[in-house]
KOLRO-650926 format. One record per residue (C-alpha): residue in three letters; x, y, z. Coordinates in steps of 0.02 Angstrom, whole numbers, padded with zeros to 5 digits, always signed. Example, Ala and Ser with C-alpha at 12.3 -4.5 7.8 and 13.67 -1.06 7.14 Angstrom:
2
ala+00615-00225+00390/ser+00684-00053+00357/
END
This chain:
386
unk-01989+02133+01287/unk-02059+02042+01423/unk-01945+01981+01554/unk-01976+01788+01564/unk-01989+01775+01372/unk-01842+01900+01326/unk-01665+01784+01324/unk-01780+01660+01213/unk-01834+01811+01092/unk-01674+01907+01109/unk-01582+01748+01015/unk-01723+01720+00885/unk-01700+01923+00856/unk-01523+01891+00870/unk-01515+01727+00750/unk-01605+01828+00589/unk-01480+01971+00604/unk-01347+01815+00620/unk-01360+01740+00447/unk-01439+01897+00367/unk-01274+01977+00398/unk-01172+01814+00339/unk-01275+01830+00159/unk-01188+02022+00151/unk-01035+01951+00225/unk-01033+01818+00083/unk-01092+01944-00070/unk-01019+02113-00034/unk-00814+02068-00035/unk-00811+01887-00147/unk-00965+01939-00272/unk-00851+02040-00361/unk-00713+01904-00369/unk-00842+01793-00449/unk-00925+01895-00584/unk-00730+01936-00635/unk-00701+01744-00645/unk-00864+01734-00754/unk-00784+01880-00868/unk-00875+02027-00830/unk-00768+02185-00857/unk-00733+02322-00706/unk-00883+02413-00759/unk-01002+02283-00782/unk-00934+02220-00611/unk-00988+02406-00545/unk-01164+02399-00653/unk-01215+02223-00555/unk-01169+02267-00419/unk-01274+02437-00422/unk-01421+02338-00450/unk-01439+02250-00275/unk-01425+02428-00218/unk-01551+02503-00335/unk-01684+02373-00281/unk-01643+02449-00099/unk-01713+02625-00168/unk-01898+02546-00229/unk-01906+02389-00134/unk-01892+02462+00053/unk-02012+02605+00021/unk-02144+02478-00075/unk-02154+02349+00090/unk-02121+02496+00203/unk-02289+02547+00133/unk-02377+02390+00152/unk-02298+02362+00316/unk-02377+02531+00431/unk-02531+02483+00343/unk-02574+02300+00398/unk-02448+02281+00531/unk-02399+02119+00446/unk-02222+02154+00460/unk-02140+01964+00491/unk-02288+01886+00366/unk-02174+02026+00224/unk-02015+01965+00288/unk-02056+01778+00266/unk-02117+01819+00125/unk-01964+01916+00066/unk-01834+01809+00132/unk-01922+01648+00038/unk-01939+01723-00116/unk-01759+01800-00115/unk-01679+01633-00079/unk-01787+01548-00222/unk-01754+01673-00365/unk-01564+01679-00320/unk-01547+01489-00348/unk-01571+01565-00539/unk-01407+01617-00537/unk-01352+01404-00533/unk-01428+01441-00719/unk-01347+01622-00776/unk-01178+01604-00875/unk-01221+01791-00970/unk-01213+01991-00911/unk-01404+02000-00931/unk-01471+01836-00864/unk-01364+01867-00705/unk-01432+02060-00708/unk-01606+01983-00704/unk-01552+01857-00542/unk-01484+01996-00471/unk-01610+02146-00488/unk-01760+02003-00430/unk-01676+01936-00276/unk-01621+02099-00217/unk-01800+02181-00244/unk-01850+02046-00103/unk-01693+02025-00030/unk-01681+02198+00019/unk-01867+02198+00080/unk-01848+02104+00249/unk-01729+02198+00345/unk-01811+02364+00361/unk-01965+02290+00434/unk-01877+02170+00537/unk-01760+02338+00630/unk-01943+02394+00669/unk-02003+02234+00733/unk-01827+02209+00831/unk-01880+02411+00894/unk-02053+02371+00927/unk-02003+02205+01051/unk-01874+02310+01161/unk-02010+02414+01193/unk-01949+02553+01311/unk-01786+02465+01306/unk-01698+02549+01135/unk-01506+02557+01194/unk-01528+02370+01181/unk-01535+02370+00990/unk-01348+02339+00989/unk-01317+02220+01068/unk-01454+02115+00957/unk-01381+02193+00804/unk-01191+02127+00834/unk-01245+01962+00796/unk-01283+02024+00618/unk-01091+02082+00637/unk-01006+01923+00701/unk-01105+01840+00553/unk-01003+01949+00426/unk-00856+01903+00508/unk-00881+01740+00521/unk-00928+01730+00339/unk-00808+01844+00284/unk-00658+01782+00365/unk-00690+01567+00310/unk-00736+01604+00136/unk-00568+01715+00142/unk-00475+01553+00167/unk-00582+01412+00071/unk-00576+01528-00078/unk-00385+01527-00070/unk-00391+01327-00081/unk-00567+01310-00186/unk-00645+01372-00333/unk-00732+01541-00326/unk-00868+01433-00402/unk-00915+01388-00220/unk-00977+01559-00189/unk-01176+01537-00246/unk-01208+01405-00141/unk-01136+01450+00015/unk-01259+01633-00003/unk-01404+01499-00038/unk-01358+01417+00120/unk-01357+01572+00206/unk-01521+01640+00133/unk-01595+01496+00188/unk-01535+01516+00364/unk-01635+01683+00331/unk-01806+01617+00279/unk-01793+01465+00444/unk-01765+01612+00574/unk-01895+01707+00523/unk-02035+01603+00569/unk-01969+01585+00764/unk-02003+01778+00772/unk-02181+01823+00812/unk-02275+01955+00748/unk-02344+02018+00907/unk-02212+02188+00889/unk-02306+02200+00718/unk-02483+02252+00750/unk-02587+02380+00670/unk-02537+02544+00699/unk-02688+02699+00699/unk-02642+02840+00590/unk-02478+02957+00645/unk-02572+03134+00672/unk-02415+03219+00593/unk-02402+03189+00397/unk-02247+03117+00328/unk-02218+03250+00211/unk-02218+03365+00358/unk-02084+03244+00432/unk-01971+03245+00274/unk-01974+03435+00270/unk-01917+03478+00430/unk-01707+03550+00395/unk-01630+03417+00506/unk-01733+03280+00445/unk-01670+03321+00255/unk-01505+03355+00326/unk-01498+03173+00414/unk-01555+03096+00236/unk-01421+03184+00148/unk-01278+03131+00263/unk-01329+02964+00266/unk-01359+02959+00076/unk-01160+03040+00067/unk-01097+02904+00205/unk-01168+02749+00107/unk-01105+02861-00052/unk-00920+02855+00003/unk-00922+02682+00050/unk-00949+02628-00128/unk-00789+02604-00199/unk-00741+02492-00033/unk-00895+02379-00044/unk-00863+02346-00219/unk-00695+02351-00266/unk-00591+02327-00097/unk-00552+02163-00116/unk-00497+02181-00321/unk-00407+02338-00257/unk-00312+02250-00126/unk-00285+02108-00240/unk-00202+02222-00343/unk-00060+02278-00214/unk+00006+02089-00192/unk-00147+02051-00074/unk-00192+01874-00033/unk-00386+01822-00014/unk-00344+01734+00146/unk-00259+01927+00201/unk-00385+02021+00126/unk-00523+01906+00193/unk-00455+01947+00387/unk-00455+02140+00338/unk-00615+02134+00315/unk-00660+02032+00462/unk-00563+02143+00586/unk-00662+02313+00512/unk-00819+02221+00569/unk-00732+02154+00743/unk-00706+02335+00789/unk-00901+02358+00721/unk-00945+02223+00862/unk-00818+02304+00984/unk-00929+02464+00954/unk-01086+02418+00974/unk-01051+02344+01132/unk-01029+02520+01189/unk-01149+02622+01120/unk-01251+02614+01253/unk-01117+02718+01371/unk-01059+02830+01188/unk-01215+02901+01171/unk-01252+02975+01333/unk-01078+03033+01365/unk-01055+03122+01214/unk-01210+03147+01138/unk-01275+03088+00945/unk-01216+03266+00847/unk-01031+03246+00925/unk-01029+03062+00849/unk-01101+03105+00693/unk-00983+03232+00690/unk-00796+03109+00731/unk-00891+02969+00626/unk-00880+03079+00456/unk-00721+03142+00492/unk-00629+02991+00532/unk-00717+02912+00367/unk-00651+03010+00269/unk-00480+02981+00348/unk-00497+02807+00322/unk-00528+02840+00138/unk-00389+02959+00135/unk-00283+02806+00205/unk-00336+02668+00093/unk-00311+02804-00073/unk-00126+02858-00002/unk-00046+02711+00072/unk-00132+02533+00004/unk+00046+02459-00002/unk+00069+02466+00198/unk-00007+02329+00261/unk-00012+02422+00455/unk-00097+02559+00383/unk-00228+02457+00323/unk-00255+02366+00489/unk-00274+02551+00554/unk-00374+02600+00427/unk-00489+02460+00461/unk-00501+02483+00623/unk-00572+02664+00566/unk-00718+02543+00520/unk-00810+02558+00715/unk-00840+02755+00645/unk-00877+02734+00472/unk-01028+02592+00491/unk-01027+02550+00672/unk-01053+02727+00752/unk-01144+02798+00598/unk-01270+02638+00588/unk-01305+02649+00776/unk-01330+02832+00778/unk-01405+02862+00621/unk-01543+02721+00664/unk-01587+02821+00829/unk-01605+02977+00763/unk-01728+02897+00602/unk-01816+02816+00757/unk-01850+02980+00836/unk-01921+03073+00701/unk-02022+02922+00634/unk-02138+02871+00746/unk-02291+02779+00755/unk-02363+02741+00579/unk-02236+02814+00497/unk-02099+02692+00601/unk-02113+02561+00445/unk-02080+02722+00308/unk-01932+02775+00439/unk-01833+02643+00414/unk-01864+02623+00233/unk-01811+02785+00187/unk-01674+02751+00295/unk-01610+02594+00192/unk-01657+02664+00022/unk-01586+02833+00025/unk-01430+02762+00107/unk-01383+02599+00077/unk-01495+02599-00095/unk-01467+02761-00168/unk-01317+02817-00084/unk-01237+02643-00110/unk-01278+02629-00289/unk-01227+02804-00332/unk-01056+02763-00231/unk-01023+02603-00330/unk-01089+02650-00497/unk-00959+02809-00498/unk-00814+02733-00421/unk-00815+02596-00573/unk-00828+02750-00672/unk-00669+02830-00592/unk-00589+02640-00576/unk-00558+02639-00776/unk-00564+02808-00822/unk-00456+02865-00707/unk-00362+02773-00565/unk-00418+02628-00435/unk-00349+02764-00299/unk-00452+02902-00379/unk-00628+02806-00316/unk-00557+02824-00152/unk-00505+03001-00120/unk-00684+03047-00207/unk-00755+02940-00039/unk-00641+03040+00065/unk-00734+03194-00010/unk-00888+03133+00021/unk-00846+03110+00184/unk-00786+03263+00221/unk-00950+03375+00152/unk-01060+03246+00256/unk-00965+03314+00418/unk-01000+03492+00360/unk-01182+03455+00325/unk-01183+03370+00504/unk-01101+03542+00568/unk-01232+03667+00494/unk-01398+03578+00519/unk-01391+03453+00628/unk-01398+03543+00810/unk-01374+03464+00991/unk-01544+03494+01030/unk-01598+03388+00886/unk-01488+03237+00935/unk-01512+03218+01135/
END
């Protein structure tokens, strides 16, 4: 990042990651509320929402693809981020489960297209400078917050209704702030001399997909069903709205410190308290819903289970996917995490929801939780993770 150009690029960086975030912010705690107001059962609910997260397992890979082999990473993002925000005014049209399926399995495949190639565009401008990706990446978190926390309180006075066209808005916020990044970072790459099949075999490298595929896993029930969960312990929105805005203040609060974390304790020992204190914070939500301190605590459990993971998980993808292979990194990265992981996570806590108990989805995350840490313990070693 060069020095005279870098506070004007660092906000352009900053501004994508802004209302990206404020899109998730929007979708991932209300969505829910509104396909219950259109009708849709608890597992439909579960099989929607899966879909955004099984466009994250083709989509990423497809463009990650495309990306490392014309460099054209921002031309894919504009690309991704227009057509996302175009298909998803379809669902102004959808009143049924399958025409909103459709809306929602089309955007996503886009939708979930931009932001793999845009954390290796934001890694290819910092250069030399890496330990600045946070604090770029916490404007992605104050977005949620913001988002997360206003719609928590108009929703208590307006119509869920409102919800579609605020995530327009914010998708549109998308597709403007990707044209003020250039696509310098972006440019062709020669071929890595290591295979990427040779990359995916190595133990630590399957060990790091599995633990990020069980962290994203565990986090499906709260994603999906948090807010309905709450909602069904005497919750208000407006409450529920600032829960989830304080998990992602801590998030900020983290990421602001990363930079200091990482040297002084190194990225196994994180990996390590980040899995264990997730699944504590499952444990907490499952056990004790109707305190409303222990789920201000339990939030606050949030800077481990997505801030500390996230930050440390993206460093370690970064150091064994270099070069050609940077675009494929970070795709795997989302997909097997966020897609696969995600969707596996929501798709069998709606399972559990109804055939079981609400609480059952979350002491299953609290088991997932706890096998990622021993995973973490057996194959991923200190001299992997300086």
């Amino acid at each position: 990042m060069k020095s005279e150009k870098a506070p004007l690029l660092y906000w352009r960086l900053s501004g994508f990651y802004f209302f990206y975030f404020a899109s998730l912010g929007a979708l991932v705690p209300y969505w829910s509320l509104y396909l219950k107001d259109m009708g849709f059962s608890i597992r439909e609910i579960g099989e929607l929402m899966a879909l955004i997260l099984v466009t994250k397992i083709i989509a990423p890979n497809i463009w990650g693809w495309i990306a490392d082999h014309t460099g054209k990473r921002m031309l894919i993002v504009r690309i991704g981020s227009f057509l996302a925000a175009f298909i998803f005014a379809g669902i102004f049209f959808s009143d049924d489960f399958w025409s909103v399926a459709l809306v929602m399995l089309a955007f996503s495949f886009f939708w979930n297209a931009a932001l793999p190639q845009f954390e290796v565009t934001t890694l290819h401008h910092l250069e030399d400078q890496p330990h600045r990706y946070s604090s770029i990446r916490l404007w992605g978190s104050i977005g949620f917050i913001l988002a997360v926390a206003s719609l928590g309180f108009v929703l208590e006075s307006y119509s869920i209704t409102f919800l579609p066209l605020t995530i327009f808005g914010f998708m549109l916020g998308i597709l403007v702030m990707s044209f003020f990044v250039p696509e310098r970072a972006a440019a062709h790459l020669s071929l890595a001399p290591i295979k990427l099949k040779q990359i995916l075999l190595r133990p630590e490298v399957l060990a790091l997909i599995v633990v990020c595929f069980l962290s994203q896993a565990s986090h499906g029930a709260y994603y999906t069903f948090y807010t309905l969960y709450m909602e069904g312990y005497g919750y208000s929105r407006s409450v529920i709205g600032q829960l989830w805005a304080l998990g992602v203040v801590v998030e900020v609060l983290v990421f602001l410190v990363m930079h200091r974390l990482v040297p002084y304790f190194g990225l196994r020992k994180l990996f390590l308290a980040t899995f264990l204190l997730t699944a504590f914070r499952w444990l907490l939500i499952a056990a004790y819903a109707d305190s409303l301190t222990v789920m201000l605590f339990a939030q606050t459990l949030h800077a481990a289970s997505f801030g500390i993971f996230h930050a440390v998980a993206i460093q370690l993808f970064h150091q064994h996917f270099s070069g050609q292979h940077a675009g494929k990194g970070q795709a795997i990265y989302s997909s097997v995490s966020f897609g696969a992981g995600g969707a596996f996570g929501t798709y069998l806590s709606g399972v559990l929801w109804e055939s079981a108990s609400p609480e059952s989805s979350f002491w299953l995350s609290a088991v997932m939780g706890l096998i990622a840490f021993f995973v973490v313990l057996r194959w991923i070693h200190a001299k992997n993770t300086q």
